[in-house]
VEXDREN-2710 file (C-alpha; in Angstrom, 1 decimal):
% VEXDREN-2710
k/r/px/py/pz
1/UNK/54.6/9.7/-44.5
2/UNK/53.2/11.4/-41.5
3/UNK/49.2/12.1/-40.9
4/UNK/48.9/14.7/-38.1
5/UNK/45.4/15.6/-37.2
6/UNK/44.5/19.1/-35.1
7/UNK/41.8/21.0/-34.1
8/UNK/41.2/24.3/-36.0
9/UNK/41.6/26.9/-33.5
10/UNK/44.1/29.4/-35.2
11/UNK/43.3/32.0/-38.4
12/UNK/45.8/30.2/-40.5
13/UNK/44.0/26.7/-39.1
14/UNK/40.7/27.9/-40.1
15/UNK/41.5/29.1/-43.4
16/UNK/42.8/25.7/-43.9
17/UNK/39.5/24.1/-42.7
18/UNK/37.5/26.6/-45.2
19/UNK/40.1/25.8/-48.6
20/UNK/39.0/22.2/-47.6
21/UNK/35.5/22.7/-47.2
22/UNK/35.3/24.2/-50.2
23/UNK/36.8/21.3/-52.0
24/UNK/34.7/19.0/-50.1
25/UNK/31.5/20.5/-51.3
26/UNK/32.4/21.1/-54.9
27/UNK/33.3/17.5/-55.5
28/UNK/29.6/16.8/-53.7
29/UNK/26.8/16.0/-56.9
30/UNK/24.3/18.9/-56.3
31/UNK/21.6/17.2/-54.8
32/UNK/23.9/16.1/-52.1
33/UNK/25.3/20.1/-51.6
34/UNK/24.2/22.0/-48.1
35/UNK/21.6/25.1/-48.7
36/UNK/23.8/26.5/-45.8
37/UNK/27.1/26.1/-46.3
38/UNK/28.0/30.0/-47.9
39/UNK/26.6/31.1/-44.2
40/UNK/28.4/28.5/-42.1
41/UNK/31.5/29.7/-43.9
42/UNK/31.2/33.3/-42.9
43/UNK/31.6/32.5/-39.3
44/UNK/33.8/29.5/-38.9
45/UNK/35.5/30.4/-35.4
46/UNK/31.6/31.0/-33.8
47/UNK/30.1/27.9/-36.0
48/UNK/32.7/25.7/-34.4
49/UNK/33.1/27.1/-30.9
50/UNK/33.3/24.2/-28.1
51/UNK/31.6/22.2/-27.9
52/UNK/31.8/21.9/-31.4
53/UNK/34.7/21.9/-32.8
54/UNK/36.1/21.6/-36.8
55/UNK/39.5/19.1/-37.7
56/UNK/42.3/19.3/-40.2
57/UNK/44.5/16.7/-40.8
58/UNK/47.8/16.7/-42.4
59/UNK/50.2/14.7/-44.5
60/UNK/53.7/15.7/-44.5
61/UNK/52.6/18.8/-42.8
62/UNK/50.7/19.6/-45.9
63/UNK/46.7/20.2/-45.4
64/UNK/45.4/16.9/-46.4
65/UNK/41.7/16.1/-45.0
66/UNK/39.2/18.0/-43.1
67/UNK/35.8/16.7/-40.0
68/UNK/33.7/18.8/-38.3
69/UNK/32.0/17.9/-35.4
70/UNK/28.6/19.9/-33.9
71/UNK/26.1/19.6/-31.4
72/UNK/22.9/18.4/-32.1
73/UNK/21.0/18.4/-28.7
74/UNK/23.1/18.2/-25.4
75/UNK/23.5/14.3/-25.8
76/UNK/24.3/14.3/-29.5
77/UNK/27.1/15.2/-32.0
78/UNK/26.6/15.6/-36.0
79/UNK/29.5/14.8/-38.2
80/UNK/30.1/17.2/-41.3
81/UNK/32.7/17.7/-43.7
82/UNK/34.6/14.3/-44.0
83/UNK/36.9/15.2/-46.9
84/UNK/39.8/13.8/-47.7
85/UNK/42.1/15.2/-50.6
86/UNK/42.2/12.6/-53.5
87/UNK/46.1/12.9/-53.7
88/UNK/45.5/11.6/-49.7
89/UNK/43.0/9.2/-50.1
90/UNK/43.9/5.5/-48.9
91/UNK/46.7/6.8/-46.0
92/UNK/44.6/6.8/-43.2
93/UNK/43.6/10.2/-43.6
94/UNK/39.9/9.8/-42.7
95/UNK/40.0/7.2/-40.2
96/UNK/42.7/9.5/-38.4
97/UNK/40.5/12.6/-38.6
98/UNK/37.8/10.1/-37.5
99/UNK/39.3/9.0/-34.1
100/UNK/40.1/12.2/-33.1
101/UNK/36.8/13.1/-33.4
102/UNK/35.6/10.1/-32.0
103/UNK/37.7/11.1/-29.0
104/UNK/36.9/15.1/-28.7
105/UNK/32.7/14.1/-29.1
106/UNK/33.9/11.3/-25.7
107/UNK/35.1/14.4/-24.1
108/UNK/32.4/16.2/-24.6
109/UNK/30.0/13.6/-23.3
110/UNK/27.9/12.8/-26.0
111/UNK/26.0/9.5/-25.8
112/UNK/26.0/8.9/-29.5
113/UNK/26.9/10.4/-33.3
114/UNK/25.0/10.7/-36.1
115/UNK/26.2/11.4/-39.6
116/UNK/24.6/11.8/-43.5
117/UNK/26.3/10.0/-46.3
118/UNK/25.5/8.2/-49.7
119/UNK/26.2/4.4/-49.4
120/UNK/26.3/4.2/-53.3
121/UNK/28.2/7.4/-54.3
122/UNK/30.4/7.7/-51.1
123/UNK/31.0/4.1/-50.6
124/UNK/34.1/4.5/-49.0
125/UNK/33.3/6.7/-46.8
126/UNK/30.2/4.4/-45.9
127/UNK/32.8/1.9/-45.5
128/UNK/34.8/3.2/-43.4
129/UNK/32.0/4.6/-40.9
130/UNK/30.6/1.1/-40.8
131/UNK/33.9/-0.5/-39.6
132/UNK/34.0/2.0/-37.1
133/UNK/30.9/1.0/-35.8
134/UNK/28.4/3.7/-37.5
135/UNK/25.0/1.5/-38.2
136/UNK/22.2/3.0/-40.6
137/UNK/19.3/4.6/-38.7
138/UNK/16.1/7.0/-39.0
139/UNK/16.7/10.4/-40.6
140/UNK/17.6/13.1/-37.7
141/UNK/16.8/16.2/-37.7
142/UNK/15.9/18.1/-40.6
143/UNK/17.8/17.8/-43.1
144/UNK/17.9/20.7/-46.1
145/UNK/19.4/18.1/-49.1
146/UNK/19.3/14.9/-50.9
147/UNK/20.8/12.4/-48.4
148/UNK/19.9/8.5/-48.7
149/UNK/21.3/7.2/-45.7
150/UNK/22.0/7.9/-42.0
151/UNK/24.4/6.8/-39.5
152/UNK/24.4/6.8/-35.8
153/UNK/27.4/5.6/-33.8
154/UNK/26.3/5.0/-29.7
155/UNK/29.6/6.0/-27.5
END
């Protein structure tokens, strides 16, 4: 088993990110679904134009898991779309697409990262942010959904 992680910069890549991002925000509960995600799918290459930049990752060559990084202000990057496949799920998926992401946002020069999640129904995501260093913080930003708990990782 192979995980291979890329940035999206081809049609064929982007299409991937999209199928993935659809699946990652279907298996969202509703409360926890973005307002505006049909937009932000209309214009994936512009959305995720450097600096920002949107991740698949692969197992066995086989579209597996999907991050998104964007800017938030000149010295911060927002995380969105962590997904990872359930077939994938407990291969290292996600912490692959992770520290690439990690590394691009480095890069880019960003002090720090911030991220949303739900420490009770995405535990292991929570998980795995925190043992990456993530640490709960005050909301950022304004955010358009349901979301219990923020993250903020300092580079």
């Amino acid at each position: 088993m192979t995980v291979t992680v890329r940035t999206a910069r081809t049609a064929p890549e982007f299409e991937q990110f999209r199928e993935l991002a659809i699946e990652y925000e279907e298996s969202l509960d509703p409360q926890l679904r973005h307002a505006d995600f049909a937009s932000e799918l209309v214009a994936l290459h512009e959305h995720y134009a450097a600096p920002n930049a949107a991740f698949v990752a692969a197992v066995d060559e086989k579209p597996a898991g999907c991050v998104a990084l964007c800017e938030l202000d000149g010295s911060t990057g927002l995380v969105k779309k962590m997904y990872v496949r359930p077939n994938c799920r407990n291969l290292g998926v996600a912490r692959s697409l992770m520290t690439t992401l990690i590394d691009h946002a480095r890069r880019q020069f960003y002090a720090e990262l911030v991220l949303d999640t739900d420490r009770q129904r995405l535990s292991a995501a929570y998980a795995l942010y925190h043992s990456i260093g993530f640490e709960e913080c005050e909301p950022y930003g304004s955010v358009a959904y349901a979301c219990p708990t923020f993250m903020r990782l300092r580079l």
